[in-house]
C-alpha positions as CSV (number, residue, x, y, z in Angstrom):
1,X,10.1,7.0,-13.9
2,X,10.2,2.9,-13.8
3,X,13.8,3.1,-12.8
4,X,13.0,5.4,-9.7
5,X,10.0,3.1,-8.8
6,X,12.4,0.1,-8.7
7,X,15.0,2.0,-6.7
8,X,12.4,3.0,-4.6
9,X,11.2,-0.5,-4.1
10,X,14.7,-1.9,-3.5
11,X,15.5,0.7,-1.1
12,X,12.7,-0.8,1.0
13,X,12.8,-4.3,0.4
14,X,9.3,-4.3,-0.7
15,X,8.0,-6.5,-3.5
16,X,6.7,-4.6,-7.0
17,X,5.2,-6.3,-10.6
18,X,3.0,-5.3,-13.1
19,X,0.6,-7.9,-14.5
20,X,0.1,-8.5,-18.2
21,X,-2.2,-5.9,-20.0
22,X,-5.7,-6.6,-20.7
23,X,-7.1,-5.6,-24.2
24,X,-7.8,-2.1,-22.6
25,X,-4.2,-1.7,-21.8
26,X,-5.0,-1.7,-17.9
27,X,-3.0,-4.1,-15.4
28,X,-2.7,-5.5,-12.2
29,X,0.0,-4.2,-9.9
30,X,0.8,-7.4,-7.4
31,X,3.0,-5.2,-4.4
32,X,3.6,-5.6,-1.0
33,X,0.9,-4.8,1.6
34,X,3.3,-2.0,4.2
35,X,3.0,1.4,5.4
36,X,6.3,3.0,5.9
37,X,6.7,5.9,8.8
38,X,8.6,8.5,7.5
39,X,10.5,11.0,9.7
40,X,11.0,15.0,8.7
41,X,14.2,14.1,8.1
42,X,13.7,11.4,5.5
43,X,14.2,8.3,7.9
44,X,12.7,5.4,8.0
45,X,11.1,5.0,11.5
46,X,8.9,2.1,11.3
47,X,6.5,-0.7,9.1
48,X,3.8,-1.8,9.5
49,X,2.1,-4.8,7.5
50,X,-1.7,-6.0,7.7
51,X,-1.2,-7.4,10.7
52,X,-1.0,-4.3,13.4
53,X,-4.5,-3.2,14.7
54,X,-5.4,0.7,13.9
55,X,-4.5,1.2,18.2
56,X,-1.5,-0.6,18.0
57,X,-0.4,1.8,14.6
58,X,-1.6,5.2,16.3
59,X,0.2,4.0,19.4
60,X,3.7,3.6,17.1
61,X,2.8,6.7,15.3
62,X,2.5,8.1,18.6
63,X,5.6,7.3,20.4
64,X,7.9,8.2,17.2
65,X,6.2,11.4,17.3
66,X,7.1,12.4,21.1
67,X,10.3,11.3,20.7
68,X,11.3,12.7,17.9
69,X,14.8,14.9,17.2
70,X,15.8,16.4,14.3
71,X,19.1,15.7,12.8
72,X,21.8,17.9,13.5
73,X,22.8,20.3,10.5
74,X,25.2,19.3,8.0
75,X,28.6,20.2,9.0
76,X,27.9,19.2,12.5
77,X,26.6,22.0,14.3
């Protein structure tokens, strides 16, 4: 829904608007230029903007990968 894509957006800090409509209803979406790593778990791991090469990303991805440790299980065991 809208609501979920601006919660979405705030969660992130990233920047979200919709242009006017055209006379064939379509529009412009002006947005922030990131990719977000993800971890399994839901976490936020990294960002990168237009600035990173494709090495320096795979190299990120990389690292975050190896090191990775799930969460422990709810209820802490």
């Amino acid at each position: 829904t809208p609501e979920q894509v601006r919660a979405a957006a705030g969660a992130f800090r990233v920047y979200v608007s919709a242009g006017p409509r055209d006379a064939d209803g379509d529009y412009v979406v002006d947005h922030s230029v990131l990719t977000f790593l993800v971890d399994p778990d839901g976490l936020c791991r990294d960002c990168y903007g237009r600035s990173r090469t494709a090495e320096e990303l795979a190299r990120s991805v990389r690292g975050h990968m190896d090191a990775y440790e799930p969460l422990p299980p709810a209820g802490g065991e």
